[in-house]
C-alpha positions in Angstrom: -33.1 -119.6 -13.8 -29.8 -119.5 -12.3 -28.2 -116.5 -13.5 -24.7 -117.2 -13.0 -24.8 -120.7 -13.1 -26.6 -120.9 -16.1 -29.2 -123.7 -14.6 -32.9 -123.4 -15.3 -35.2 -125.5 -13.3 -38.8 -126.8 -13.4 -41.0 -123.9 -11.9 -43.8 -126.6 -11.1 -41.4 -129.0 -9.8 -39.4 -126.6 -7.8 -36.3 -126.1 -6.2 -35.3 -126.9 -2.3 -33.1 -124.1 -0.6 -31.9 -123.0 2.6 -32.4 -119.4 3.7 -28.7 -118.0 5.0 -29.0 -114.4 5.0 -31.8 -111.6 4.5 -31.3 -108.4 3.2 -34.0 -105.3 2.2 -32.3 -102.5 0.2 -33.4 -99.7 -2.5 -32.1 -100.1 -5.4 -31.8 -97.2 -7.8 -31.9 -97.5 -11.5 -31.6 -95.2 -14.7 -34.3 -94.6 -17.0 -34.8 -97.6 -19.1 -32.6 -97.8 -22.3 -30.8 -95.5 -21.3 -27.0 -95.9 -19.5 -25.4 -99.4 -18.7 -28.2 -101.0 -17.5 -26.8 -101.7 -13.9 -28.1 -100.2 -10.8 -26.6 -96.7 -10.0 -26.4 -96.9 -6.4 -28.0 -99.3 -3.9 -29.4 -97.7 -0.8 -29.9 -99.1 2.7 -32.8 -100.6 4.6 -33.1 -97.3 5.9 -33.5 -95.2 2.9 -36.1 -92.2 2.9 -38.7 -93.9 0.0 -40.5 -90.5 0.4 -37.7 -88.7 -1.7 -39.2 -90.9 -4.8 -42.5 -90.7 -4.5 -44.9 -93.1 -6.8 -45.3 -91.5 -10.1 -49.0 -92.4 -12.6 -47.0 -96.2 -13.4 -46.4 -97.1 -9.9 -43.1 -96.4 -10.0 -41.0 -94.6 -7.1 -39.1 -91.9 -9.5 -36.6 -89.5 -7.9 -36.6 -85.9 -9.1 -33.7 -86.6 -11.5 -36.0 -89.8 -13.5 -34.3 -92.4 -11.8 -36.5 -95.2 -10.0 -36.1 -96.7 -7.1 -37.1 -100.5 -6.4 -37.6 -101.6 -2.8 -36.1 -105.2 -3.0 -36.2 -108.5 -0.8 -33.0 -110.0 -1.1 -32.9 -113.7 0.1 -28.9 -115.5 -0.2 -29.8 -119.2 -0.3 -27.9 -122.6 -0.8 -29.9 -124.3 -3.6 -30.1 -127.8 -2.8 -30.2 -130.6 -5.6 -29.2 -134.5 -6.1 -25.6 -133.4 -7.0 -24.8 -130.8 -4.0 -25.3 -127.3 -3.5 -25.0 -124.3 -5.0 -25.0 -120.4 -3.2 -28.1 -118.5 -5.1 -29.7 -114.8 -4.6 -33.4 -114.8 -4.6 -34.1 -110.9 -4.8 -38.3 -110.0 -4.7 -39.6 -106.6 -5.6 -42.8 -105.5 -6.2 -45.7 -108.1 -5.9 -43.0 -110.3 -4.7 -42.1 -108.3 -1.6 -45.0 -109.9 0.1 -44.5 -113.4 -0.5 -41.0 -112.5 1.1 -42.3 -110.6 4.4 -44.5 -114.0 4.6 -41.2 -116.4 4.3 -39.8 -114.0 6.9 -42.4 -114.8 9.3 -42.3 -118.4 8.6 -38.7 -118.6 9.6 -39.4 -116.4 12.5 -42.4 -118.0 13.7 -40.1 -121.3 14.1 -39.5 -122.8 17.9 -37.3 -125.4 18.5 -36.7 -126.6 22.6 -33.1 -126.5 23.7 -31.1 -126.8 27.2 -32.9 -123.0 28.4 -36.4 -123.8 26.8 -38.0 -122.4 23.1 -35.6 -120.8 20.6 -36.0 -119.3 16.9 -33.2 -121.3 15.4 -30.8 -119.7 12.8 -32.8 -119.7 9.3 -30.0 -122.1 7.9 -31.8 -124.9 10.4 -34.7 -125.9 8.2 -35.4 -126.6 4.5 -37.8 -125.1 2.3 -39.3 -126.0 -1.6 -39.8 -122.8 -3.8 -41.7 -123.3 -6.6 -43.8 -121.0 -8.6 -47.3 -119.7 -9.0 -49.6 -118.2 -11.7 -51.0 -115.2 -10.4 -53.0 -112.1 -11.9 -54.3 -108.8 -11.4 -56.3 -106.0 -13.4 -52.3 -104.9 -14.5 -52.1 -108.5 -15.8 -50.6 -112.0 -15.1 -47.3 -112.5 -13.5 -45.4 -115.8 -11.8 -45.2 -115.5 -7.8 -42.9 -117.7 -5.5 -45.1 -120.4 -3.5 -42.8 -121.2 -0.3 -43.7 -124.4 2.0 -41.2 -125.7 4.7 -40.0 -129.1 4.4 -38.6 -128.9 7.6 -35.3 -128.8 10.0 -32.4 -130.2 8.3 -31.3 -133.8 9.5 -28.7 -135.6 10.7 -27.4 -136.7 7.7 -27.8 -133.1 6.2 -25.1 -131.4 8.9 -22.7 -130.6 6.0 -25.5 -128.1 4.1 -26.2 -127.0 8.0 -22.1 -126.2 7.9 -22.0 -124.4 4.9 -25.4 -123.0 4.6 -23.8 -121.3 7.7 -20.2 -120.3 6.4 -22.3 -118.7 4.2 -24.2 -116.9 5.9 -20.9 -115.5 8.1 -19.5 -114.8 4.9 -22.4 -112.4 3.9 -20.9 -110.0 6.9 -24.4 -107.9 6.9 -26.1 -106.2 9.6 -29.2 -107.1 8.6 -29.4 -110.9 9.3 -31.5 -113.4 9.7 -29.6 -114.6 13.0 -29.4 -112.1 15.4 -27.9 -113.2 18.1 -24.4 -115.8 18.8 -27.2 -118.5 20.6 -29.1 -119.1 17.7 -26.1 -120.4 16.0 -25.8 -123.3 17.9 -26.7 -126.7 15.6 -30.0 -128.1 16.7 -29.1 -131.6 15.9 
């Protein structure tokens, strides 16, 4: 379910997007029920988890009750018959894993160019997200299942275009693309 779109889509069936941007962050929240229900301060990648450690539910709780969620946050163009729309997939928890693992995929990507093997920019290739009954002793959950469809085509160099704005728009440090020559287009 789209939040701010308001679109819900088929779980089994899926959704196609393209990774622009990654970002890992610690989000702090108020006890639940209590205050306004938004997050009171997100932390960077580099936060010290060790000031909230895991309390008897699991739970990384600072001194003053607040909790602390280590999240996977994934800015995507979701990709459908009509166009595109610009989607944040944020993973915590269980989830967090299933992220590290798309993180890999994308990195674990060469493509040949002029000076030999490159990891292209993760806006390059397409991916299907769908989901994934899982369980545990704690109980039964949905997980993201993530397969790569594979490198954007020629016909597809307008989501390659603004998969990309987008991703320059996100202005973060931690990106997927780190450096200026895996920005070139591979088509």
């Amino acid at each position: 379910y789209n939040t701010v779109s308001g679109t819900l889509f088929d779980g089994e069936q899926g959704i196609d997007v393209i990774p622009c941007h990654y970002k890992r962050e610690f989000i702090e929240w108020g006890e639940r029920g209590k205050g306004s229900g938004a997050p009171v301060a997100v932390h960077d990648a580099d936060y010290d988890i060790s000031q909230a450690p895991r309390d008897a539910n699991f739970q990384n709780r600072l001194p003053n009750g607040n909790v602390i969620d280590e999240t996977a946050n994934h800015y995507v163009l979701v990709v459908g018959e009509d166009g595109y729309e610009q989607a944040l997939i944020t993973m915590k928890a269980t989830q967090r894993k299933v992220s590290r693992k798309w993180n890999s995929m994308m990195l674990g990507i060469k493509m040949h160019g002029k000076e030999g093997p490159f990891t292209p920019p993760s806006y390059s290739h397409k991916y299907k997200l769908s989901t994934v009954a899982e369980s545990n002793d704690k109980g039964n959950w949905f997980s993201w299942n993530i397969e790569l469809l594979g490198p954007l085509t020629d016909d597809e160099v307008y989501l390659y275009d603004a998969a990309k704005e987008f991703a320059s728009s996100i202005n973060f440090e931690n990106s997927y693309n780190t450096s200026e020559a895996n920005t070139e287009a591979p088509f």
